[in-house]
C-alpha positions as CSV (number, residue, x, y, z in Angstrom):
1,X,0.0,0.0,0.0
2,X,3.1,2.8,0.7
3,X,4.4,1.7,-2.2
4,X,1.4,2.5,-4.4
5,X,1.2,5.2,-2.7
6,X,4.4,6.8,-3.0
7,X,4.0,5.9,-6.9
8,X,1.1,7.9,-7.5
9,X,2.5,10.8,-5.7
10,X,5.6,10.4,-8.2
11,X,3.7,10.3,-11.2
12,X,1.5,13.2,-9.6
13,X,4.8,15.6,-9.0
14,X,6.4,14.5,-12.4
15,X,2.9,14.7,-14.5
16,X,2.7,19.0,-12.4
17,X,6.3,19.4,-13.6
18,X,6.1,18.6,-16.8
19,X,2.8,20.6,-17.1
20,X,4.7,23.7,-15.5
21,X,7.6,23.4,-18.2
22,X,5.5,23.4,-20.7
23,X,3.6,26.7,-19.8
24,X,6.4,28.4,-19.4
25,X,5.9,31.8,-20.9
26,X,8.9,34.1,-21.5
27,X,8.6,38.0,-19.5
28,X,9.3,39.4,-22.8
29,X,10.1,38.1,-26.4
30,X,13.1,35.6,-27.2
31,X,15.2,36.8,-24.8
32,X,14.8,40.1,-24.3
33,X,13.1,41.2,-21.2
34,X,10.2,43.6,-21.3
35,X,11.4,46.9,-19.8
36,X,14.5,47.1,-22.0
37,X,15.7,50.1,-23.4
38,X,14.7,50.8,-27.5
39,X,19.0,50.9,-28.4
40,X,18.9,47.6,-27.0
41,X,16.4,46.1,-29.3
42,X,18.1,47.9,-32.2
43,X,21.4,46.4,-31.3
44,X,20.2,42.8,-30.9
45,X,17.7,43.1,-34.0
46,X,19.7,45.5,-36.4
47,X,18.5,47.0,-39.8
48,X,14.6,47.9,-38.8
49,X,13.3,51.1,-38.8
50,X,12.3,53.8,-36.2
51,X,8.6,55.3,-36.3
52,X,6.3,57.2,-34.1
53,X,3.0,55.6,-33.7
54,X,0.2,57.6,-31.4
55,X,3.1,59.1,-29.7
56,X,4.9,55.8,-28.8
57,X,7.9,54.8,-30.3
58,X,8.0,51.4,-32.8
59,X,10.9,50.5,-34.6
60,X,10.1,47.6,-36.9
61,X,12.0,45.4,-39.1
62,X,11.0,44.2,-42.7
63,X,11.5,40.7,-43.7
64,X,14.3,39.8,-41.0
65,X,14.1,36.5,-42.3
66,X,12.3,33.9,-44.8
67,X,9.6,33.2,-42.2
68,X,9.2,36.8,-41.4
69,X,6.8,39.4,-42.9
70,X,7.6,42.0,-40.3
71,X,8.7,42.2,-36.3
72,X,7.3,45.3,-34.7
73,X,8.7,45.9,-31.1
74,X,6.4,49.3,-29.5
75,X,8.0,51.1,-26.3
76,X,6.6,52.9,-23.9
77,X,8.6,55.8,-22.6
78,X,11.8,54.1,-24.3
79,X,11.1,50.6,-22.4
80,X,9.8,47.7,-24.6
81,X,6.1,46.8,-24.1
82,X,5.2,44.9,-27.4
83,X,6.1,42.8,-30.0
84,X,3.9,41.9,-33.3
85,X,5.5,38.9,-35.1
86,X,3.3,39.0,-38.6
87,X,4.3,35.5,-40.9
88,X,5.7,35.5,-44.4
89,X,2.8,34.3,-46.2
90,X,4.7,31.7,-48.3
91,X,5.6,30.1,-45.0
92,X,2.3,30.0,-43.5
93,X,0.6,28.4,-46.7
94,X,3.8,25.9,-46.8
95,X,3.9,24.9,-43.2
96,X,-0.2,25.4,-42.1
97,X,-1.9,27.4,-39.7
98,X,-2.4,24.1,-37.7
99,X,1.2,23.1,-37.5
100,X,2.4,26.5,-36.4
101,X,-0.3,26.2,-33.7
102,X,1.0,22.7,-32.2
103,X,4.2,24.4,-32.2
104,X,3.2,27.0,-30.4
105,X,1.0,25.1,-28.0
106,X,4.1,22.4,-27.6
107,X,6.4,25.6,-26.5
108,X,4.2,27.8,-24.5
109,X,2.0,24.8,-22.8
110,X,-1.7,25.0,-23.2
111,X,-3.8,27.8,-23.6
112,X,-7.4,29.2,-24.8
113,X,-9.2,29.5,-27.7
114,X,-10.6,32.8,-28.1
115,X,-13.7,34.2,-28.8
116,X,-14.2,32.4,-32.4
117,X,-15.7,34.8,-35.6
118,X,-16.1,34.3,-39.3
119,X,-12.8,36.2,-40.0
120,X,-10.5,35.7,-37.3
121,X,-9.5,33.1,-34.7
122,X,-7.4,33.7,-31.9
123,X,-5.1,31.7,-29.4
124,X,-4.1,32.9,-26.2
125,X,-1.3,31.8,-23.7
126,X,-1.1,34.2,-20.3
127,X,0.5,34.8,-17.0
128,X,1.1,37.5,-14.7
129,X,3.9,39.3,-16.7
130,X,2.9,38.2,-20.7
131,X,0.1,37.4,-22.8
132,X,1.1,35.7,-26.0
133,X,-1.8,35.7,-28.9
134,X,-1.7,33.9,-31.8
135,X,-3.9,35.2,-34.6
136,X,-5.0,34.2,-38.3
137,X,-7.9,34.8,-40.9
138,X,-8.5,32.0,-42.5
139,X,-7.2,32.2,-46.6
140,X,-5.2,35.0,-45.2
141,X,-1.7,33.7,-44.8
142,X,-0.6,36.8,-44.7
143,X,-2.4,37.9,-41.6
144,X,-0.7,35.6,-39.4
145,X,0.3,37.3,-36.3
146,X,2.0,36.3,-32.7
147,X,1.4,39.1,-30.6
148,X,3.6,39.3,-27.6
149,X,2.6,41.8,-24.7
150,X,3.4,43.2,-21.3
151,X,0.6,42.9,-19.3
């Protein structure tokens, strides 16, 4: 009888573990922290572009790579509070909307659905610091969006 147990309460602690790994969610995007300065971001993601949005600062890059429409990063008051991650259309019609959302649900743990409509659908991951939302109009690769935010 301890034996069985002391077996459940294994599997119980490995099976919490494993489920806390997996929902993991970073406190900013890749590695960068939210809260760091704007020359930061321009130093670790180079050749993007400054702008002033509704007087916040965004400095976005254009096709930073083949899977990569555009990475917007907005600041608040110079301090990173955003990032919009929109997919290169060829890569979302090669890979599927449904692939990149295991992959995303296999990385950040489980999340919600949200609220569904007739254009868009929405996935949502969330803890105390971030909110991670993935986005897409179906036969609209090119409005495929991961949508990192302070909260």
């Amino acid at each position: 009888m301890k034996k069985i147990v002391v077996c459940l309460f294994t599997v119980m602690l490995l099976a919490l573990s494993a489920n806390s790994f997996a929902a993991a969610l970073p406190n900013g995007y890749e590695e960068i922290k939210w809260g760091t300065l704007f020359h930061k971001i321009m130093e670790v993601y180079p050749k993007g572009k400054m702008t002033e949005y509704n007087k916040e600062m965004v400095y976005t890059q254009e096709n930073p790579d083949e899977t990569i429409a555009s990475r917007m990063f907005a600041f608040k008051e110079g301090l990173l509070t955003s990032v919009s991650v929109t997919f290169e259309s060829r890569y979302v019609m090669k890979t599927g909307v449904d692939k990149m959302l295991q992959k995303y649900i296999k990385q950040f743990g489980k999340g919600k659905q949200g609220p569904k409509s007739s254009h868009m659908s929405t996935y949502v991951w969330e803890n105390k610091q971030t909110r991670i939302s993935f986005l897409y109009v179906p036969k609209r690769a090119d409005m495929t969006v991961l949508q990192f935010e302070k909260k």
